[in-house]
CHARMM internal coordinates of N, CA and C (Angstrom, degrees):
IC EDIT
DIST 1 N 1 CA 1.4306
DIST 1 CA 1 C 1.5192
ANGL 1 N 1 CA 1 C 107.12
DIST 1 C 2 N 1.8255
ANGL 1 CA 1 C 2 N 126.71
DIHE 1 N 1 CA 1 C 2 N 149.46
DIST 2 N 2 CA 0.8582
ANGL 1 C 2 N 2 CA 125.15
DIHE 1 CA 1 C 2 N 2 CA -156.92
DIST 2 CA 2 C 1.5385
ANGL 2 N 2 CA 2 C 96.02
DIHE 1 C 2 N 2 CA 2 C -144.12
DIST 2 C 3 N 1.4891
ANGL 2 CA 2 C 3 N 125.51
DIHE 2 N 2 CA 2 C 3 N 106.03
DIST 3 N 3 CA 1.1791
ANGL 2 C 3 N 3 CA 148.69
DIHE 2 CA 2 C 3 N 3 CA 148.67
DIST 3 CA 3 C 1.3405
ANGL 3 N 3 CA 3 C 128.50
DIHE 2 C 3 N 3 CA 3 C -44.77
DIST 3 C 4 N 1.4395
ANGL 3 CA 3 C 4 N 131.36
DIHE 3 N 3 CA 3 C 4 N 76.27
DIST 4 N 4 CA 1.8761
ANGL 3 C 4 N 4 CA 120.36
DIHE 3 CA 3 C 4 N 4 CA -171.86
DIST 4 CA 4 C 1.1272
ANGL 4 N 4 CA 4 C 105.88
DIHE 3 C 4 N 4 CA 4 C -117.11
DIST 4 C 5 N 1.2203
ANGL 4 CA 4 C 5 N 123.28
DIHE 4 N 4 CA 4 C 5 N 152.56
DIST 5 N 5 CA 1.6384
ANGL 4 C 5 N 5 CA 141.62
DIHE 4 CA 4 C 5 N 5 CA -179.51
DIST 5 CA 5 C 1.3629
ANGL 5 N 5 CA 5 C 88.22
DIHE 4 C 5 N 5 CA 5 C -82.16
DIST 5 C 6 N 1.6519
ANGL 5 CA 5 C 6 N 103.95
DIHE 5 N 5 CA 5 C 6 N 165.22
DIST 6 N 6 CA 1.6923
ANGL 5 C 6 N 6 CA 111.11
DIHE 5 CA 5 C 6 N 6 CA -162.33
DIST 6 CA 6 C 1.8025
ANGL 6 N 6 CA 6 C 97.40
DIHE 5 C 6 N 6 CA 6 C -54.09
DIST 6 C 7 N 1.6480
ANGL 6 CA 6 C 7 N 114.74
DIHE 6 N 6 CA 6 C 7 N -63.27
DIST 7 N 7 CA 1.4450
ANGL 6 C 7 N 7 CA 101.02
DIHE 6 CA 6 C 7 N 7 CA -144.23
DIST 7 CA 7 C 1.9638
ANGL 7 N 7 CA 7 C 118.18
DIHE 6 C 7 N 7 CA 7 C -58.04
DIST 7 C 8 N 1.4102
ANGL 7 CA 7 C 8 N 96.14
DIHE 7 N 7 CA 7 C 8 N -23.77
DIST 8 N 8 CA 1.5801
ANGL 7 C 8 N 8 CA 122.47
DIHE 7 CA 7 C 8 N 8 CA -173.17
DIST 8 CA 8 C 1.8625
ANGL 8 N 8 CA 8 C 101.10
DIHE 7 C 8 N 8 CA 8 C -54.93
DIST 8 C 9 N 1.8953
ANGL 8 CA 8 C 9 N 103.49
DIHE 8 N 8 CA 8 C 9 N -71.56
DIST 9 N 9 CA 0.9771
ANGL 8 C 9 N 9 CA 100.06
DIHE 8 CA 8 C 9 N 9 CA 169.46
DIST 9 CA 9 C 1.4622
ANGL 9 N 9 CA 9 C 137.09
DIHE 8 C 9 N 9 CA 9 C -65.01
DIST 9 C 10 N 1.1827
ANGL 9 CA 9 C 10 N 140.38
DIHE 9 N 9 CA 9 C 10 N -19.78
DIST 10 N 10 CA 1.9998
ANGL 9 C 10 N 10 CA 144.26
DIHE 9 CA 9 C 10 N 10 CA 112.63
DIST 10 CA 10 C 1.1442
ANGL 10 N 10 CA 10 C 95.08
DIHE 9 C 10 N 10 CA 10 C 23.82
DIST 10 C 11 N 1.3750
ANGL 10 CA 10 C 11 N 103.44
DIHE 10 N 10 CA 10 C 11 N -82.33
DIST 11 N 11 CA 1.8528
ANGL 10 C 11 N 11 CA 145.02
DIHE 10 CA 10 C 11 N 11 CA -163.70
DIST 11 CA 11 C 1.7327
ANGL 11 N 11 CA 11 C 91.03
DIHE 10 C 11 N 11 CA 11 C -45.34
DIST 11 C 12 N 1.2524
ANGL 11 CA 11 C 12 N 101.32
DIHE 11 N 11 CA 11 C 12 N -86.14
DIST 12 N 12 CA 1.8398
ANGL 11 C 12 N 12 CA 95.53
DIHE 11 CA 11 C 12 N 12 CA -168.98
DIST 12 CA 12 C 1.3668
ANGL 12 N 12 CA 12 C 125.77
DIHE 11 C 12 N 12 CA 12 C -57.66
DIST 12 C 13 N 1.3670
ANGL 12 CA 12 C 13 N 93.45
DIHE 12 N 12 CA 12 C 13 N -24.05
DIST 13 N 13 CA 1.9851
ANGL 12 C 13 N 13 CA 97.68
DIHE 12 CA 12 C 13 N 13 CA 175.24
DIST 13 CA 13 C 1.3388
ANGL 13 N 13 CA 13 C 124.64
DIHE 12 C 13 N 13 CA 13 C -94.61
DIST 13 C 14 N 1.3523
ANGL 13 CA 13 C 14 N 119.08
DIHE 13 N 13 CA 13 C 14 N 22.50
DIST 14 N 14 CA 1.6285
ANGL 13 C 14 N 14 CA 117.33
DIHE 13 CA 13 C 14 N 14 CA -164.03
DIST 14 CA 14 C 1.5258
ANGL 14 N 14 CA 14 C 94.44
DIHE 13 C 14 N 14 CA 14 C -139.30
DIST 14 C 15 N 1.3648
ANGL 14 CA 14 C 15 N 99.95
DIHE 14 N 14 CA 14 C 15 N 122.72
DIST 15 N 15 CA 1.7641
ANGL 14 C 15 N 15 CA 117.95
DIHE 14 CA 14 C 15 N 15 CA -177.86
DIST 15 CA 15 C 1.6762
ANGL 15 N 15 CA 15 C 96.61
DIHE 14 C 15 N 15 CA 15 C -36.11
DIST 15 C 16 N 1.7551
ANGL 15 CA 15 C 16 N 95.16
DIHE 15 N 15 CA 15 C 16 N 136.93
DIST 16 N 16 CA 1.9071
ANGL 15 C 16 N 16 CA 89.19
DIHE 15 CA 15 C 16 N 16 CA 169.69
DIST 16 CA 16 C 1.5605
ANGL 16 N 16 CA 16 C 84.73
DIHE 15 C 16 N 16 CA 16 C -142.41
DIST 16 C 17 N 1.4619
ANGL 16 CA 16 C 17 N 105.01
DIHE 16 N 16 CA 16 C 17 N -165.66
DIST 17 N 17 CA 1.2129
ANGL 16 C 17 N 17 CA 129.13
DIHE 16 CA 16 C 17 N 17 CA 133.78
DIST 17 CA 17 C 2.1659
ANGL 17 N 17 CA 17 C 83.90
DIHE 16 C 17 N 17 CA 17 C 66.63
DIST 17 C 18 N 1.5596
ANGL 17 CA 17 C 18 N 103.53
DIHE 17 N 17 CA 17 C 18 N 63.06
DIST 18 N 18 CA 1.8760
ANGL 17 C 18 N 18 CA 76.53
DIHE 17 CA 17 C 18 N 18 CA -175.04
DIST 18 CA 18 C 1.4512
ANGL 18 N 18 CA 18 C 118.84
DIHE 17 C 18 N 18 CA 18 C 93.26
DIST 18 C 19 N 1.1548
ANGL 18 CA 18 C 19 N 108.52
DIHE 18 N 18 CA 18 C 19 N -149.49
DIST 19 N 19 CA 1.6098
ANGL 18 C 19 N 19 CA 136.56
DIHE 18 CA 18 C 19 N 19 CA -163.05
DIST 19 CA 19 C 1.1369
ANGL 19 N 19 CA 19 C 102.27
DIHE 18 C 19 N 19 CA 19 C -100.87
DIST 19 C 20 N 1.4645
ANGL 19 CA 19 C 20 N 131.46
DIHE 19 N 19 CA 19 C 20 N -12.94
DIST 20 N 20 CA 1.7569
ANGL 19 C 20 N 20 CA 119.00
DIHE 19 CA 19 C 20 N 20 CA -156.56
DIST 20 CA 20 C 1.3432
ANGL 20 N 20 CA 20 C 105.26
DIHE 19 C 20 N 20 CA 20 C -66.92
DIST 20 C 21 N 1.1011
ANGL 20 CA 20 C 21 N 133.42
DIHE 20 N 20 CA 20 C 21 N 158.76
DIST 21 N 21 CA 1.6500
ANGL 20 C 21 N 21 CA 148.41
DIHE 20 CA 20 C 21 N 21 CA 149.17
DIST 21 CA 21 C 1.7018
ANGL 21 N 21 CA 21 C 114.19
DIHE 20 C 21 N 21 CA 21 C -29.44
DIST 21 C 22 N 1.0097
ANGL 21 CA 21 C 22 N 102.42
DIHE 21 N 21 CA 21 C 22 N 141.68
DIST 22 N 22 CA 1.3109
ANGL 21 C 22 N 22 CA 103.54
DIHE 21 CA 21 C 22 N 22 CA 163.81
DIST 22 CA 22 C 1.9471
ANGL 22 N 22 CA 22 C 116.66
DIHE 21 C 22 N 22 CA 22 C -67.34
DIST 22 C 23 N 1.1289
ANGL 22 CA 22 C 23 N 116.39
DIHE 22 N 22 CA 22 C 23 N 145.03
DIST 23 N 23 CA 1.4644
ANGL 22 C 23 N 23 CA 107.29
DIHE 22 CA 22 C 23 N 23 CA -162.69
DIST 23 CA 23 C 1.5589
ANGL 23 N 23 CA 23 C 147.04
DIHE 22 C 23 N 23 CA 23 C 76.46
DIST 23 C 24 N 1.3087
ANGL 23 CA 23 C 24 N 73.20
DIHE 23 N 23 CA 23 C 24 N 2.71
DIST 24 N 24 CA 1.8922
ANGL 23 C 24 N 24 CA 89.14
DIHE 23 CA 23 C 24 N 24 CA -163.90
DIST 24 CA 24 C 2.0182
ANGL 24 N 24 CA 24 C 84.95
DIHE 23 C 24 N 24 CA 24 C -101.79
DIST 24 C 25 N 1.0698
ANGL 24 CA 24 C 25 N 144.33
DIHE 24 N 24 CA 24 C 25 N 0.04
DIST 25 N 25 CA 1.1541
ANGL 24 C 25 N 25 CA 113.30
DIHE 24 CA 24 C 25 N 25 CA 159.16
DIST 25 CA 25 C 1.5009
ANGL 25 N 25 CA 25 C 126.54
DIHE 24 C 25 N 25 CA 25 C -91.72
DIST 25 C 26 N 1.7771
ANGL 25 CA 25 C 26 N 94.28
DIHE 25 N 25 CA 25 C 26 N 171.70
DIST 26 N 26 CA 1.5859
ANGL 25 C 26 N 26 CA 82.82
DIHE 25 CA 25 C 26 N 26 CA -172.06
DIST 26 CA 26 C 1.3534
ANGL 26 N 26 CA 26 C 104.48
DIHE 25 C 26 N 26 CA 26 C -147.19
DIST 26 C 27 N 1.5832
ANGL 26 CA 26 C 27 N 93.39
DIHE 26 N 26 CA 26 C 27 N -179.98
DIST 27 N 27 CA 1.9460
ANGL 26 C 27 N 27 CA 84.43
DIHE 26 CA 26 C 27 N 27 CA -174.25
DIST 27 CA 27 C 1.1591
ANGL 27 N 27 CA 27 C 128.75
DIHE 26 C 27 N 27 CA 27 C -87.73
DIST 27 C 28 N 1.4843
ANGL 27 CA 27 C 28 N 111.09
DIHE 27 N 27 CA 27 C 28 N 5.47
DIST 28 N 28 CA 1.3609
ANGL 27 C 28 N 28 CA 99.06
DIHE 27 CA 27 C 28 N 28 CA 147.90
DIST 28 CA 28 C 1.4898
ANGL 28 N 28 CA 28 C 148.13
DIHE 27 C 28 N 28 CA 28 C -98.15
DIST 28 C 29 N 1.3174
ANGL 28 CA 28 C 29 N 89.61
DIHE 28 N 28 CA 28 C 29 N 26.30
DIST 29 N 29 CA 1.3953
ANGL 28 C 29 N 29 CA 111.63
DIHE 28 CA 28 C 29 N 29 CA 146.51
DIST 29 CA 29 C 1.6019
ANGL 29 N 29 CA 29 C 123.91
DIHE 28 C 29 N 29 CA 29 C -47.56
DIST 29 C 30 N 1.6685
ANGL 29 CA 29 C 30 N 105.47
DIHE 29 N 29 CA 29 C 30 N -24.12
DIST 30 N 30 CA 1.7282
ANGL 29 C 30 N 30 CA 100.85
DIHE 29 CA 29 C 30 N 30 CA -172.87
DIST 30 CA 30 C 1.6655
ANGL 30 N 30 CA 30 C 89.81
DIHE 29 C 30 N 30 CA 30 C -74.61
DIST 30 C 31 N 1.0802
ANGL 30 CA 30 C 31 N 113.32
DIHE 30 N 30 CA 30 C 31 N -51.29
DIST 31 N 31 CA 1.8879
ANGL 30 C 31 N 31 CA 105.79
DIHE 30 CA 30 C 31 N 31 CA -152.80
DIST 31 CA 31 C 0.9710
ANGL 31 N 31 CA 31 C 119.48
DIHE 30 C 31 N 31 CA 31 C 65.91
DIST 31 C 32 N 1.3727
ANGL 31 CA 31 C 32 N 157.00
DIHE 31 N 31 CA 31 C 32 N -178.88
DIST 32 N 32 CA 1.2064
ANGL 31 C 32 N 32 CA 145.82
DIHE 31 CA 31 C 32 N 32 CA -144.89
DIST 32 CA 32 C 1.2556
ANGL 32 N 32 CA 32 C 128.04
DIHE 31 C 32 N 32 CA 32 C -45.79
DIST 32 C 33 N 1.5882
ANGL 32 CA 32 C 33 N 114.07
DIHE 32 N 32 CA 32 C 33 N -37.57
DIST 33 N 33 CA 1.6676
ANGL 32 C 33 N 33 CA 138.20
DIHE 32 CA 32 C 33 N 33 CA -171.01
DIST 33 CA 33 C 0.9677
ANGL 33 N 33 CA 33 C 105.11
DIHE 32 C 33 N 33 CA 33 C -54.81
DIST 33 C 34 N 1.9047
ANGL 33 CA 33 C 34 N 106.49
DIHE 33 N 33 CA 33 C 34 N 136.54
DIST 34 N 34 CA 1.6199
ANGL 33 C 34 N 34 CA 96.98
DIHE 33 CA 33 C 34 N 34 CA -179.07
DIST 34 CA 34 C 1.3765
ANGL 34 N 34 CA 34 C 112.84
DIHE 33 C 34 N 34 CA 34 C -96.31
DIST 34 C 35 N 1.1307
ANGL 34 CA 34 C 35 N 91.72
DIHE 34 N 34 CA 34 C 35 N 160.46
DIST 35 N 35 CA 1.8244
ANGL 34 C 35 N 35 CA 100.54
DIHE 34 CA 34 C 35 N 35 CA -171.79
DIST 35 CA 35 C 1.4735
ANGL 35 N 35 CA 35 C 119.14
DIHE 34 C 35 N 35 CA 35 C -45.12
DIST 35 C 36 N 1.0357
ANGL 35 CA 35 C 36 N 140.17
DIHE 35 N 35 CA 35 C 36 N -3.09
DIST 36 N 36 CA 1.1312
ANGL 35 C 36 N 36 CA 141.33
DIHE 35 CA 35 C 36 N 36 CA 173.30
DIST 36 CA 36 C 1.8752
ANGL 36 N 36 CA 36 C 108.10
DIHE 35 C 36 N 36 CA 36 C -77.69
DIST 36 C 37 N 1.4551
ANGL 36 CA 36 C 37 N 98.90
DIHE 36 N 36 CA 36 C 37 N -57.52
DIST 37 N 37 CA 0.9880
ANGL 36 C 37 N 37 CA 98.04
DIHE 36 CA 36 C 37 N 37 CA -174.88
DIST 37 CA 37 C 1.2634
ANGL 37 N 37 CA 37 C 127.21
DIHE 36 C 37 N 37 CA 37 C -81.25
DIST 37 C 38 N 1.1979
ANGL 37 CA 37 C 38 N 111.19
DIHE 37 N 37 CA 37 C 38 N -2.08
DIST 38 N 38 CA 1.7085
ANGL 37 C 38 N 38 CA 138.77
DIHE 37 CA 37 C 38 N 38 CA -176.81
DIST 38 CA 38 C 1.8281
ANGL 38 N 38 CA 38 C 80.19
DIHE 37 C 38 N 38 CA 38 C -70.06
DIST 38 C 39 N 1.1118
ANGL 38 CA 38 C 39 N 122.12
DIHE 38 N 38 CA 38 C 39 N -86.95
DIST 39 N 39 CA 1.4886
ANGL 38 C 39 N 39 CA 142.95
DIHE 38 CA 38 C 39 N 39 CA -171.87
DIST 39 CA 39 C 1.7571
ANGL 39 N 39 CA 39 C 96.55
DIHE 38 C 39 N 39 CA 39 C -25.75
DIST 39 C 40 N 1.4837
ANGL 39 CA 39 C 40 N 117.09
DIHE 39 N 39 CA 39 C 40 N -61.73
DIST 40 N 40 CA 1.1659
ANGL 39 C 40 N 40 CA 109.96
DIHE 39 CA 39 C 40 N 40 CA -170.82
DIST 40 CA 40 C 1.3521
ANGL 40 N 40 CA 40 C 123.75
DIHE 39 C 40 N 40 CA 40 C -58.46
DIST 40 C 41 N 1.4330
ANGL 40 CA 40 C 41 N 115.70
DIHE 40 N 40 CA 40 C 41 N -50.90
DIST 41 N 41 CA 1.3615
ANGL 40 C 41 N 41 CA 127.79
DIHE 40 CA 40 C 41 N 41 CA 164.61
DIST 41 CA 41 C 1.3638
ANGL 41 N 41 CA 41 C 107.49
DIHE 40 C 41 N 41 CA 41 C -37.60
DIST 41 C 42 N 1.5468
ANGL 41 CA 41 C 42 N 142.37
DIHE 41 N 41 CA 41 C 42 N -56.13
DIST 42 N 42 CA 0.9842
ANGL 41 C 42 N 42 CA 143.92
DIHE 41 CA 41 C 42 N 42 CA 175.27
DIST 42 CA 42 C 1.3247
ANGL 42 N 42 CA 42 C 126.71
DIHE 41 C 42 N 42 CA 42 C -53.55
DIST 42 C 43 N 1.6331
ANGL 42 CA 42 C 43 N 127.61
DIHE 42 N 42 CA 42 C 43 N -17.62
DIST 43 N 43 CA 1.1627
ANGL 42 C 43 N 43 CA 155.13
DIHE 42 CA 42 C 43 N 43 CA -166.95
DIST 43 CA 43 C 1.5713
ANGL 43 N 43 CA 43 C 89.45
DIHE 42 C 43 N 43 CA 43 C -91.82
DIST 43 C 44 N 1.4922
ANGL 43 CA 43 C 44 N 108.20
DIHE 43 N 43 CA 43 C 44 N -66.96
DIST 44 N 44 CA 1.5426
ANGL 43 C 44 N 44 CA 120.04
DIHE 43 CA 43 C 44 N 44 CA -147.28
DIST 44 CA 44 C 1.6560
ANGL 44 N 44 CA 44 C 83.49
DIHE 43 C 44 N 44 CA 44 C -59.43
DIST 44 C 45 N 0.8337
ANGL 44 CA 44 C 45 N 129.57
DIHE 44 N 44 CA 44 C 45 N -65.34
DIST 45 N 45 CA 1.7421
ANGL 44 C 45 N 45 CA 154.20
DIHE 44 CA 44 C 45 N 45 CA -134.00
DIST 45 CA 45 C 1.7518
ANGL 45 N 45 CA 45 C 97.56
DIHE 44 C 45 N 45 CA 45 C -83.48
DIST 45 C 46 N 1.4450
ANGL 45 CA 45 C 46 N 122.88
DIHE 45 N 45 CA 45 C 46 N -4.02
DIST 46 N 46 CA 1.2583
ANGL 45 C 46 N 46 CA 139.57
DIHE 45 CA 45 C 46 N 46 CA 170.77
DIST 46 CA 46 C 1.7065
ANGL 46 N 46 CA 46 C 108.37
DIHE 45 C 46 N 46 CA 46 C 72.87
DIST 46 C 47 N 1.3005
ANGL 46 CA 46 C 47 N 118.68
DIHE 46 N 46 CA 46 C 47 N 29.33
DIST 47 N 47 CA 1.7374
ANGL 46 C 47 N 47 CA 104.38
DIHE 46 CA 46 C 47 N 47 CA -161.30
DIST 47 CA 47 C 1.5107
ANGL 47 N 47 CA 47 C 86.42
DIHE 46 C 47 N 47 CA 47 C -124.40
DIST 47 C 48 N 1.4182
ANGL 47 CA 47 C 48 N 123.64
DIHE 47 N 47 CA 47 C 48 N 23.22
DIST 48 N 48 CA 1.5325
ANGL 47 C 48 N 48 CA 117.16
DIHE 47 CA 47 C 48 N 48 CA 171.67
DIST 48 CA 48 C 1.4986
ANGL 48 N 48 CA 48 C 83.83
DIHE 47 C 48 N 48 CA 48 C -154.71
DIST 48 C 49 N 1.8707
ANGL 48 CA 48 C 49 N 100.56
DIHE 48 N 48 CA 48 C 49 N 145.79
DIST 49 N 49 CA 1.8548
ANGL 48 C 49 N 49 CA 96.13
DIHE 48 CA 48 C 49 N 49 CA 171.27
DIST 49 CA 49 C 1.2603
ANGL 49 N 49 CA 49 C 87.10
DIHE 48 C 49 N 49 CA 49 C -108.54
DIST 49 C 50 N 1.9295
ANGL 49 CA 49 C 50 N 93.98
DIHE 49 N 49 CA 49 C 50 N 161.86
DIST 50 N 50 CA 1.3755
ANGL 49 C 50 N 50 CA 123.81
DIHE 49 CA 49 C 50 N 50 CA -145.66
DIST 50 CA 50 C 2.0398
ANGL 50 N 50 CA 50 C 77.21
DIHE 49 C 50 N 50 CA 50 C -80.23
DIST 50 C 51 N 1.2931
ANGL 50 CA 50 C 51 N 118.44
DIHE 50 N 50 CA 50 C 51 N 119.62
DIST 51 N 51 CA 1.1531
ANGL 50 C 51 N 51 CA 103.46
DIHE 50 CA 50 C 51 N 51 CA 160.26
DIST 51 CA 51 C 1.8126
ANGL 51 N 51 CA 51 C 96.47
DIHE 50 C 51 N 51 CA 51 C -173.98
DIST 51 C 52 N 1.2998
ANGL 51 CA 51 C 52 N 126.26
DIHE 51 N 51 CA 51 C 52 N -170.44
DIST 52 N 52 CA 1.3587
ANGL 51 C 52 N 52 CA 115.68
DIHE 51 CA 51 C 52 N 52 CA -159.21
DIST 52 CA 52 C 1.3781
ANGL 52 N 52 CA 52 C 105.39
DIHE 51 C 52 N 52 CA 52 C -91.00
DIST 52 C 53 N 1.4911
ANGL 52 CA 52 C 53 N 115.88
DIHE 52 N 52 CA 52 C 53 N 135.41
DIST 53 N 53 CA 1.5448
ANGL 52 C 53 N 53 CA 126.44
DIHE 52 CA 52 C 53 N 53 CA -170.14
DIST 53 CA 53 C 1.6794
ANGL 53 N 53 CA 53 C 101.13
DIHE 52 C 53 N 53 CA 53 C -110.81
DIST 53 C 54 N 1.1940
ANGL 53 CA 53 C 54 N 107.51
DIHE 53 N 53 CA 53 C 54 N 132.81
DIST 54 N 54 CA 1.4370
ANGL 53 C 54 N 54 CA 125.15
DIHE 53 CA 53 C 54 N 54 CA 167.09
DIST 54 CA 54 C 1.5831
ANGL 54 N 54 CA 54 C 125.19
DIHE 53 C 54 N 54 CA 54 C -148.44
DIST 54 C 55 N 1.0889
ANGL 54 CA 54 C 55 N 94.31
DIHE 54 N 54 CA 54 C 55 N 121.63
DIST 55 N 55 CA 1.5959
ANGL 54 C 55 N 55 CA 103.58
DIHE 54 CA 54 C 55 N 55 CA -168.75
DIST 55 CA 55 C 2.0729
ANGL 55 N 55 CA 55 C 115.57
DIHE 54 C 55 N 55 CA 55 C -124.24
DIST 55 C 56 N 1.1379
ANGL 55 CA 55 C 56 N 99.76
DIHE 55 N 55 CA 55 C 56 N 128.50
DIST 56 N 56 CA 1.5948
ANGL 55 C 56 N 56 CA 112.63
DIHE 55 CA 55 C 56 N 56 CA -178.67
DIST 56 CA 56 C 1.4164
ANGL 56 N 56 CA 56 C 98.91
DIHE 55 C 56 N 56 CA 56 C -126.55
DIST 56 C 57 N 1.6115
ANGL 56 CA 56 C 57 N 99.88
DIHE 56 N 56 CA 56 C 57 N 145.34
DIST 57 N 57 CA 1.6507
ANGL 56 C 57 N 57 CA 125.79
DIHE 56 CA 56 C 57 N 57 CA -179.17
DIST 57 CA 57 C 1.3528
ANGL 57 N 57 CA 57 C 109.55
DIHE 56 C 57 N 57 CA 57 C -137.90
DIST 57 C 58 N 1.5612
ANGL 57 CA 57 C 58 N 109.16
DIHE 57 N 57 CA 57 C 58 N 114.27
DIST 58 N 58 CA 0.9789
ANGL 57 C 58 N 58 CA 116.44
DIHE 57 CA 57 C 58 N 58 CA -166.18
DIST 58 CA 58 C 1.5289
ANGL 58 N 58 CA 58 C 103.13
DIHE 57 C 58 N 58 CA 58 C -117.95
DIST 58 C 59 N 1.2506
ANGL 58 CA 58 C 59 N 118.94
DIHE 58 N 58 CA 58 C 59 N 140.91
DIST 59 N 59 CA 1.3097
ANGL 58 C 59 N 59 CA 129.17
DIHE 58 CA 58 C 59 N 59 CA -167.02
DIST 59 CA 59 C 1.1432
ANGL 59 N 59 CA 59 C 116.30
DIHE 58 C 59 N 59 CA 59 C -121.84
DIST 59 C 60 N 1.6845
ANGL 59 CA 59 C 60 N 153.92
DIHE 59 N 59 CA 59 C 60 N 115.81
DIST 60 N 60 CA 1.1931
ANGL 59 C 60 N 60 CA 137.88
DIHE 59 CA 59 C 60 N 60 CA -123.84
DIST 60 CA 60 C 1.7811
ANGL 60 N 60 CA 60 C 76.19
DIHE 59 C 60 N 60 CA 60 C -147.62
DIST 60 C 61 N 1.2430
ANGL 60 CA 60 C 61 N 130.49
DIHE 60 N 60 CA 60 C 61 N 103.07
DIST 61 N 61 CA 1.5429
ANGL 60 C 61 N 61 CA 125.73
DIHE 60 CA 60 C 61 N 61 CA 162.52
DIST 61 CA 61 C 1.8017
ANGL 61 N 61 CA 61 C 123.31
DIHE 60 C 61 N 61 CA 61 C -106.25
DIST 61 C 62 N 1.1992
ANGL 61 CA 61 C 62 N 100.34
DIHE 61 N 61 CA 61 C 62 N 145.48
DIST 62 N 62 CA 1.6226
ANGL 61 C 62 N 62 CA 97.38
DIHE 61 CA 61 C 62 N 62 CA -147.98
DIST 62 CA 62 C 1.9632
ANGL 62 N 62 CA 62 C 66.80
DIHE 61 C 62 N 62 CA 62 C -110.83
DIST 62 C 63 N 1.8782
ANGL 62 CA 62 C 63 N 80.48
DIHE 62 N 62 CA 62 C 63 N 166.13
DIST 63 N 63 CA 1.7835
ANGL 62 C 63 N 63 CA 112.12
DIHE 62 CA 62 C 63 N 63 CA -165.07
DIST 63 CA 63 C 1.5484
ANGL 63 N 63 CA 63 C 93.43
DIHE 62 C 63 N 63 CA 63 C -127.89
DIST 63 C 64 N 1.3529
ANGL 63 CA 63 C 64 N 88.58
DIHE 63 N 63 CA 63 C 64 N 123.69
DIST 64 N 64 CA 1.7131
ANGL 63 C 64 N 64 CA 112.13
DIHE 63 CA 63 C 64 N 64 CA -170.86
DIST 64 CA 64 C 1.4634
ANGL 64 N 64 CA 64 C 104.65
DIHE 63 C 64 N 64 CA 64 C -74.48
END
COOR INIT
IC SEED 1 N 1 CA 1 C
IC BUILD
């Protein structure tokens, strides 16, 4: 599960990149880059607004 502050989630739910669906991106889209700079690039490049990004990953593992 994936926790984003408004502009972040914007970011993952809003058609990019083309034709794709809304929602269909993901974070590994960064690839190596660290998240900071992932964010900026996204800022510079206009497809994220400049505003405060926060992101949580929550991992829910089930017991056999």
């Amino acid at each position: 599960m994936l926790l984003a502050s408004d502009a972040l989630a914007a970011r993952l739910l809003s058609p990019h990149h083309g034709h794709r669906a809304p929602g269909t991106a993901t974070l590994a889209e960064l690839g190596n880059e660290p998240f900071t700079e992932w964010v900026e690039d996204q800022r510079v490049r206009g497809l994220m607004r400049n505003d405060d990004v926060t992101l949580i990953r929550i991992q829910v593992r089930t017991e056999a």
